[in-house]
BAPA-757219 format. One line per field, with one value per residue (C-alpha): residue number from 1; z, x, y. Coordinates in Angstrom, 1 decimal, always signed. Layout:
<rs>
seq = c(NUM,...)
Z = c(Z,...)
X = c(X,...)
Y = c(Y,...)
</rs>
This chain:
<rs>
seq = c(1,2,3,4,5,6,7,8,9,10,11,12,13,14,15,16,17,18,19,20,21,22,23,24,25,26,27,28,29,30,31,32,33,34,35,36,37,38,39,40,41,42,43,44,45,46,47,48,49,50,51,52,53,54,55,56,57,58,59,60,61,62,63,64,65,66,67,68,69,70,71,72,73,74,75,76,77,78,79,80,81,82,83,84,85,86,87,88,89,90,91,92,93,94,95,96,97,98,99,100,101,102,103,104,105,106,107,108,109,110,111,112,113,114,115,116,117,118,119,120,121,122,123,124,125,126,127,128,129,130,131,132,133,134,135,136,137,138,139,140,141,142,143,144,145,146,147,148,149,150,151,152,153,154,155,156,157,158,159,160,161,162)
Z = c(-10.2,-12.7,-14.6,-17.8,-16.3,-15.4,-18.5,-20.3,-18.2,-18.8,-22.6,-21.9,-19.6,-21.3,-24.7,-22.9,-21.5,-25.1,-26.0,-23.4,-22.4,-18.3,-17.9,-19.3,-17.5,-14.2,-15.3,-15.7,-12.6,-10.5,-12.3,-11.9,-8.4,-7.3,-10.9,-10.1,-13.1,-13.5,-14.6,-16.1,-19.2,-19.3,-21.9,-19.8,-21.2,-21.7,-21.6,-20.0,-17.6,-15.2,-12.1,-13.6,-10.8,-10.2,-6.6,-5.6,-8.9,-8.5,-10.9,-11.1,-11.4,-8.0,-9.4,-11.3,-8.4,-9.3,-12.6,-12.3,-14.7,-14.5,-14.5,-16.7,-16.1,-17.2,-18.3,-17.8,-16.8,-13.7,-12.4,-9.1,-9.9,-7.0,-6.7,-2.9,-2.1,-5.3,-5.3,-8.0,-6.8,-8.9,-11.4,-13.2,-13.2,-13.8,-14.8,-14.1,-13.0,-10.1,-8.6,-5.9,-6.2,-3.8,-2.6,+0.7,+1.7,-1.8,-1.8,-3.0,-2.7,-5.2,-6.9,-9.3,-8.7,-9.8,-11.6,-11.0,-9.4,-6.6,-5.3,-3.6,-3.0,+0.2,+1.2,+4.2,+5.3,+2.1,+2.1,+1.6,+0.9,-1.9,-3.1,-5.5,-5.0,-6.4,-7.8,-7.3,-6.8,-3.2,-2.3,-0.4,-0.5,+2.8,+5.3,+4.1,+6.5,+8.4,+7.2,+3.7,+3.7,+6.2,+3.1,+0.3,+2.1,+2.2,-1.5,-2.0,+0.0,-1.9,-5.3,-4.4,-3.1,-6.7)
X = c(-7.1,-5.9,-2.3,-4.8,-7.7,-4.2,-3.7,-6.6,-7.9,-4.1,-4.8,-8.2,-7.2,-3.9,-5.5,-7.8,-4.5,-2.7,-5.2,-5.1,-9.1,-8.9,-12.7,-13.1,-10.0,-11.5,-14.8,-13.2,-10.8,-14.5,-16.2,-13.5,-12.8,-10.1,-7.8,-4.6,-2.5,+0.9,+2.5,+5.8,+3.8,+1.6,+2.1,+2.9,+6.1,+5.2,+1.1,-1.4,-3.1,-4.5,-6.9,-5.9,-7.2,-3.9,-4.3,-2.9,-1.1,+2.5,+5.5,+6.6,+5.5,+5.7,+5.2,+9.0,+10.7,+14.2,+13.0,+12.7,+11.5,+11.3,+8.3,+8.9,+6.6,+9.5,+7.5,+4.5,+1.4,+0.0,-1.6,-4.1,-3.5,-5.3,-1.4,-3.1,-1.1,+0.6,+4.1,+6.4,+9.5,+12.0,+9.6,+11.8,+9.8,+12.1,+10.0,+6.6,+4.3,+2.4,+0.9,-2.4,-1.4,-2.1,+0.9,-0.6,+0.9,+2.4,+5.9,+8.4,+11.2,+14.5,+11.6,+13.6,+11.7,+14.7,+13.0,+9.5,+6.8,+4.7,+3.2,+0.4,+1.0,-0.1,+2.4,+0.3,+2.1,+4.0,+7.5,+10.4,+13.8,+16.7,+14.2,+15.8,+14.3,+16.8,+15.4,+11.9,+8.9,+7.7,+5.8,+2.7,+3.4,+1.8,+2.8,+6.5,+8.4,+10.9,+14.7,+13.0,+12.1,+15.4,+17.8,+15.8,+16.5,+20.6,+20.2,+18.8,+21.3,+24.3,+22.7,+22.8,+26.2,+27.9)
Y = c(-8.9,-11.5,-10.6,-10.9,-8.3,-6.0,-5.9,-5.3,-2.7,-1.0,-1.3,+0.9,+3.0,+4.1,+4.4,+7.3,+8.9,+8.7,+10.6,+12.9,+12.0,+12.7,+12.8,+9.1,+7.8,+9.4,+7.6,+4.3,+4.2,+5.1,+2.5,-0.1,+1.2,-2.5,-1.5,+0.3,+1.6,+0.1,+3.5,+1.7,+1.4,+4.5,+6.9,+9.6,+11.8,+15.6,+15.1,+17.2,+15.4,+17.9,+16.2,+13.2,+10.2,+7.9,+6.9,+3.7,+3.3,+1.9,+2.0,-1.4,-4.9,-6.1,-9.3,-9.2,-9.1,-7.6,-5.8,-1.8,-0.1,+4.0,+5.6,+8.7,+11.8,+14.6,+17.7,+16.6,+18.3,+16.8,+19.7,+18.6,+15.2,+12.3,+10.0,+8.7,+5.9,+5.9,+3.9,+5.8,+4.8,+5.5,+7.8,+10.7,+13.8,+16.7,+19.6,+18.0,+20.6,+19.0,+22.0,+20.8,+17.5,+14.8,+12.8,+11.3,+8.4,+7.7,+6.1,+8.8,+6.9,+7.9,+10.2,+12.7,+15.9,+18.3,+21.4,+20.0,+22.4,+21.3,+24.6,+23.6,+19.5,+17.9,+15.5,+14.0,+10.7,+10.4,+8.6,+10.4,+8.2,+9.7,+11.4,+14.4,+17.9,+20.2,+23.5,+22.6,+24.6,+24.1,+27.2,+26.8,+22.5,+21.3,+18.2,+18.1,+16.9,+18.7,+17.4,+17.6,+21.1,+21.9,+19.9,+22.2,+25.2,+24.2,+23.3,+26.2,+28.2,+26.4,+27.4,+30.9,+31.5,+29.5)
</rs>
């Protein structure tokens, strides 16, 4: 897709998450199945966006190379939300409620999940690397893998005995 249709399509498909219309963002991702979101400049913070479709969205520009900008999803409701493949490296969602949602094979890499709750989340294939979990919800999360789930278990141990 042209850096023009990228941005066009973002202009659509944000204005339906500004205001908050999931149903009509679903719609448009499935009719414009080849348009990924780039989630750097979705309108995101502290919205409720439950079963919201995001697969194969990534967080930066690949085509800046050396330019991050954070993805910020902090308190947001992302209840069930479809992040397949997603990239959000670097994405800061403290407090997110991401309960049922789908992380398989999505990049997690220096993810910021302190405080966030992901009861439920299937984590088939996803990539783990820095990735913060500190105080978060991870009852009944499925496919984590096993140093992630043994290091939340220490963290958690260490919270308790302060």
């Amino acid at each position: 897709m042209s850096e023009s249709g990228q941005n066009e399509y973002d202009k659509i498909f944000f204005q339906y998450l500004k205001e908050e219309k999931v149903k009509d963002a679903n719609k448009f991702r499935s009719e414009h199945p080849r348009y990924n979101p780039n989630l750097e400049k979705a309108p995101l913070v502290g919205k409720n966006f439950q079963c919201l479709n995001l697969s194969a969205a990534k967080s930066k520009d690949t085509d800046e190379i050396d330019v991050e900008k954070e993805v910020n999803l902090v308190d947001s409701d992302l209840w069930g939300v479809d992040l397949t493949g997603a990239d959000l490296t670097g994405a800061n969602c403290q407090g997110a409620n991401f309960n049922h949602a789908n992380f398989v094979n999505a990049n997690l890499t220096q993810v910021n999940f302190d405080g966030a709750s992901l009861r439920g989340a299937d984590f088939s294939g996803a990539k783990f690397d820095n990735t913060k979990l500190h105080g978060a919800n991870l009852f009944d999360a499925k496919n984590l893998p096993l140093e992630i789930i043994e290091k939340h278990c220490a963290d958690l141990k260490n919270s308790l005995q302060t």
